[in-house]
Structures are given as C-alpha cells and as structure tokens.
C-alpha positions in Angstrom: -102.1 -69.6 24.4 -99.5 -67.6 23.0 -95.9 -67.8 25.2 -93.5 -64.5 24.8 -90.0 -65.8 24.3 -87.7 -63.7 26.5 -84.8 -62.0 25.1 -81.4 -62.9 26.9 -80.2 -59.3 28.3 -76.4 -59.1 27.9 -74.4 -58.8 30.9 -73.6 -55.2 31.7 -70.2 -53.6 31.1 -67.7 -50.9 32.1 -66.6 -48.7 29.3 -63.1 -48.3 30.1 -62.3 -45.7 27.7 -64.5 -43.4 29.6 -62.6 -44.1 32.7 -59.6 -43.5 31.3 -60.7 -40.2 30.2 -61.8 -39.3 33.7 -58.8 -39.8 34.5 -56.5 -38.6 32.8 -57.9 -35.0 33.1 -57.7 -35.5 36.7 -54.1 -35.6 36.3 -53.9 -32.9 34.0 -55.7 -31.2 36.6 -53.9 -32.3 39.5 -50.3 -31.5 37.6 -51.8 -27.8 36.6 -52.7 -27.0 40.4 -49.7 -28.3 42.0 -46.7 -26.1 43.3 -43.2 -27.7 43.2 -41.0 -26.1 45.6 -37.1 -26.7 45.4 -35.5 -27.7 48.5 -31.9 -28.1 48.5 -30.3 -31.0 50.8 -28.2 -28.5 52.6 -30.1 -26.8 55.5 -28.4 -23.5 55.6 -29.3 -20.7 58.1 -28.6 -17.8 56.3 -27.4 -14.3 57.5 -30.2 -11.2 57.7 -29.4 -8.4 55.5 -31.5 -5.3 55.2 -29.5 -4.4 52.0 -30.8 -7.8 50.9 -31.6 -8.2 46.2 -33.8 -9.8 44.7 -32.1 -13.0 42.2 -33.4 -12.7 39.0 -32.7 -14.3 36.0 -29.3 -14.2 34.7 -27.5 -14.9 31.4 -24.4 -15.8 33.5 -25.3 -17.8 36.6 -22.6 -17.7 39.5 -21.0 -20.4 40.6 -22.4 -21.2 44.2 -20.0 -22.4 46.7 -21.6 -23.5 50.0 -20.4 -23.8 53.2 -22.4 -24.9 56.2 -21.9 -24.4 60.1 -19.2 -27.3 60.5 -17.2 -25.5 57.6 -17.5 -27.7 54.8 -17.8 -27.0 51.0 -20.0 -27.8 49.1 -20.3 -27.3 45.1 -23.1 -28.7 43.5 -24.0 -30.6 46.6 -21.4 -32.3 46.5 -18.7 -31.7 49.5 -15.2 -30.9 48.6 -12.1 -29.8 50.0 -10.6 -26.3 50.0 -7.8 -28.1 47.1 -10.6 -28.9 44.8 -12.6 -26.0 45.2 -9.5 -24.1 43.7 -9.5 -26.8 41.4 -12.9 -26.3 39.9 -12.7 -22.5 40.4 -10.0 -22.7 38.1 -11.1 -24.8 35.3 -14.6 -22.7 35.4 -12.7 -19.5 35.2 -10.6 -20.8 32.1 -14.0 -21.9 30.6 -15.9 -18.8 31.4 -13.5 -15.5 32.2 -16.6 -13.4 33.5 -17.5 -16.2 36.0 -19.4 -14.9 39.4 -18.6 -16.7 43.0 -21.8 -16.7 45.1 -20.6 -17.9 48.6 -23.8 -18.9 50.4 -22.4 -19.4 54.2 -24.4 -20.7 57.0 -24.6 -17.9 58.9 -22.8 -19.6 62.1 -19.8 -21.2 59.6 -16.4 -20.7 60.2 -15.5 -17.0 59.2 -11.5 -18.2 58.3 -12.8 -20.8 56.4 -14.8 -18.1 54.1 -12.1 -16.0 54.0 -9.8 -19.0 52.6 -12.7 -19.1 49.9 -12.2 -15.2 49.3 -8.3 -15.9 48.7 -9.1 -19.1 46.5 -11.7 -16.8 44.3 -9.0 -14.0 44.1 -6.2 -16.3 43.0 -8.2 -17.6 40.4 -8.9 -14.6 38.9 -12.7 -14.2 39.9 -13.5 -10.4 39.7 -16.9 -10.5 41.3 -17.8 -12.3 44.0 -21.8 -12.3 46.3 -22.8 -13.7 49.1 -26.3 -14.8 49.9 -28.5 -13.4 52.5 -32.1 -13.4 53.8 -34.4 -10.1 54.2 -34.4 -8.9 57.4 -38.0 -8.9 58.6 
C-alpha cells in the first residue's frame, strides 16, 4: 500500500504592494479630474455692468479693498478701519509707485463710505483706481 504524503498548502496572502499601487493611481486620478474653485469668505453681491472686462493676468496685481453691505473694509480678508486702510495704502504705494486700487463694493454698500475710499486712494497718490463688476446677463 503506498500512502501519498500531503503537502501543507501555505496560507494565502494579500500582496500589499499591489494595493498600494491601485491606489495610488486612484488618487492621481482623482487629483487630475477634480476642479478646485476659489471661494472667498466675503459674500459680495456685485453690481451688473454691461461695460463689464475680462481679469487677466497681470504683472502688477491691484490691491483689492472690499467693502460689503454693512460698510466695512476689508483687505486681505481681514476687516479694517477707514485709518488703516490709508495706512496700508500708503505703505504699498511707497513700496510700489504704480500700485492699482480695485474697490470691489457690495453692490447695496454704503456709497459715502466708497467715496471716503476714493479720497483715501487719491491722498495716497494712487493714479488708477477699478472697481469690480458682474456681466449683465
């Protein structure tokens, strides 16, 4: 009688370098296909324009000074007073001479409080100023 000696099977494994691989071009794939959008923290209801342009890129980005409905200023997010917005306009002006204000109002914002942004701009010595609008659609 001749007995067959069994082998002893090993128990089965996961190949974790293969899973690893899986997923990291799921990632890749996930990162390539998604679309960040920027939202700022201020909710601003701009004005329409018809004469709306485009922004493109610029070798000299303005300085955007915000100002939402309840009149506030804001300047890199960050709210300010109508003392230190002359403050920064004038150390940013000393730095850059060709600096451009870009006002971007809510479009129900006080209209004195812009205009005391106009004044502060012009007694800095800004020489262009923009304001931001929406297309009319």
């Amino acid at each position: 009688m001749r007995f067959h000696v069994r082998k002893r099977r090993s128990a089965p494994a996961v190949i974790i370098v293969a899973l690893i691989d899986v997923l990291i071009v799921l990632v890749v794939f996930l990162l390539v296909t998604t679309t960040f959008k920027q939202q700022t923290q201020l909710k601003l209801a701009l004005p329409d324009s018809s004469q709306a342009k485009k922004s493109g890129a610029n070798e000299n980005p303005p300085l955007v000074v915000s100002v939402d409905a309840k009149g506030i200023y804001y300047i890199e997010k960050i709210a300010r007073t109508l003392e230190q917005v002359r403050d920064e306009l004038r150390t940013r002006t000393a730095q850059n001479p060709q600096l451009v204000l870009a006002i971007n109002a809510d479009e129900s914002a006080p209209w004195g409080r812009i205009v005391k942004l106009r004044d502060a701009a012009g007694e800095t010595g800004i020489k262009s100023l923009v304001a931001f609008t929406k297309d009319k659609q």
